[in-house]
N, C-alpha and C positions, 0 to 999 in steps of 0.2 A: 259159451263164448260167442259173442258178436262178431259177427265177421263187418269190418270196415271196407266197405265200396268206394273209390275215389270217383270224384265225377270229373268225367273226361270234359265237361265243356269250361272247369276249373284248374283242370294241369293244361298250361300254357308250355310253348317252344321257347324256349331259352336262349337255345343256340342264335347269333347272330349272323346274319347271311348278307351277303354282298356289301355297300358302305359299312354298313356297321360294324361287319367281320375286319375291315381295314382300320377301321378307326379305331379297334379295342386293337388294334395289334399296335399302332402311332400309341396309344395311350399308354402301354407297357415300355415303350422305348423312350418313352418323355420319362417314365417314374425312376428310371433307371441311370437320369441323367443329374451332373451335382445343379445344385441353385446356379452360383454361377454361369454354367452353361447354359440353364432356363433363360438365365435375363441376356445373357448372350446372343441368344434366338433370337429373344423378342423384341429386343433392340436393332437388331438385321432387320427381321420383318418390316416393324417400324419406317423405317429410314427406306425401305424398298418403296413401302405404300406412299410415304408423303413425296419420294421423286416420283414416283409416276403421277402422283396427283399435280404434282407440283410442274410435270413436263404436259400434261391435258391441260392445265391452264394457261400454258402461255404458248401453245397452239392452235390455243381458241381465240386468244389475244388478236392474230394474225388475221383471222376472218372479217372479210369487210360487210355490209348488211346490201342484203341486193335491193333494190332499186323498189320491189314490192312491196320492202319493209320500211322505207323512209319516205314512203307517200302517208299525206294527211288522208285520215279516214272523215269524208263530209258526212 
């Protein structure tokens, strides 16, 4: 009988360690949730991201251009 050798530099770590070890744990607690709640999420999410875009733009609105930026360049 042949004895089979596994080559160590082909068995890889599996185990997830730091970010990753969090995100497979987020990824279990999403699977676990119905559709509805998915789109529930992801509609909060949504609506979070376009007010705060939506409040950086009209804070930017507000700024006047200094005096270096409204000289003609000869």
């Amino acid at each position: 009988m042949k004895s089979k050798k596994k080559n160590k530099a082909a068995k890889k770590n599996s185990k997830p360690t730091g970010a990753g070890k969090s995100l497979r744990k987020v990824g279990k607690g999403i699977a676990k949730l119905s559709t509805t709640t998915k789109a529930v999420g992801v509609l909060a999410l949504a609506s979070l991201g376009l007010g705060y875009l939506a409040k950086r733009r009209s804070e930017n609105k507000g700024i006047s251009p200094t005096p270096a930026d409204t000289e003609e360049i000869e």
